[in-house]
N, C-alpha and C positions, 0 to 999 in steps of 0.2 A: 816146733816149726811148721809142721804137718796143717794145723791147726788155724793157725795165722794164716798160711795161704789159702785154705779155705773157707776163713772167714771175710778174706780181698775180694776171693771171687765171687764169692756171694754179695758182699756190696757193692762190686761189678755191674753184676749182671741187674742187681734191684736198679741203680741209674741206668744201665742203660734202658732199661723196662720204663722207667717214669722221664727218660728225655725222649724216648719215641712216642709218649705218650701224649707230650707236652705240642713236639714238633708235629702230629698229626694232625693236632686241634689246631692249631695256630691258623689255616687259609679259612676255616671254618669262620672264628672269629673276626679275621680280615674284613670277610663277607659283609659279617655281624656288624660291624662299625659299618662298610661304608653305606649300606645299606638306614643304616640308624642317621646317619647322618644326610641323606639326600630326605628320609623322611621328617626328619628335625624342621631343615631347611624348608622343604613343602610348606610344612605346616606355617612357618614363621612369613612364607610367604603367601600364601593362599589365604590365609587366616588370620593375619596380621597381626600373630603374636611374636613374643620378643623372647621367644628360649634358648639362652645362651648355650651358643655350639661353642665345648671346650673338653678339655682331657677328660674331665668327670662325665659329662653326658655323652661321649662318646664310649667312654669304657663303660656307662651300666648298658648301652646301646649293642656292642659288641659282646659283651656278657648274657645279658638278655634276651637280644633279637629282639622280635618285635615288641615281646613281653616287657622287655626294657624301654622301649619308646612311649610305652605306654605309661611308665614307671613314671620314666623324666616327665609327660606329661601335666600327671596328675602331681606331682610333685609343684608344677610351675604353679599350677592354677591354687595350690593349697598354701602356696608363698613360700613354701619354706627351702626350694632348692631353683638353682638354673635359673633364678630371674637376671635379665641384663638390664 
């Protein structure tokens, strides 16, 4: 019995370690999106391209930061992703 409750607590304490972990990053990536997405937007309007702002390029956008904008970018121009 001894045993079983210390292996609860031990998988316990591992979630509660990987949702403080999860819930820390979370405004980080907020950031990451909306930030991805006003430069999406720029671009689509400054430059008169047509890169579809939708779930997928906002999530490599927020994953990536800038490094993702750049992602979707080069992706648009190579045809193979985010064309509208």
């Amino acid at each position: 019995m001894v045993v079983g409750e210390i292996i609860g607590l031990i998988l316990a304490i591992i979630v509660v370690v990987i949702l403080f972990k999860v819930l820390k990053s979370i405004p980080a990536l907020i950031v990451n999106a909306v930030i991805g997405v006003v430069i999406l937007w720029l671009l689509n309007l400054v430059f008169g391209l047509h890169i579809a702002i939708n779930i997928w390029s906002v999530l490599v956008s927020a994953i990536g930061g800038i490094a993702g904008v750049i992602i979707v970018v080069v992706l648009y121009f190579l045809g193979f992703a985010f064309v509208s």
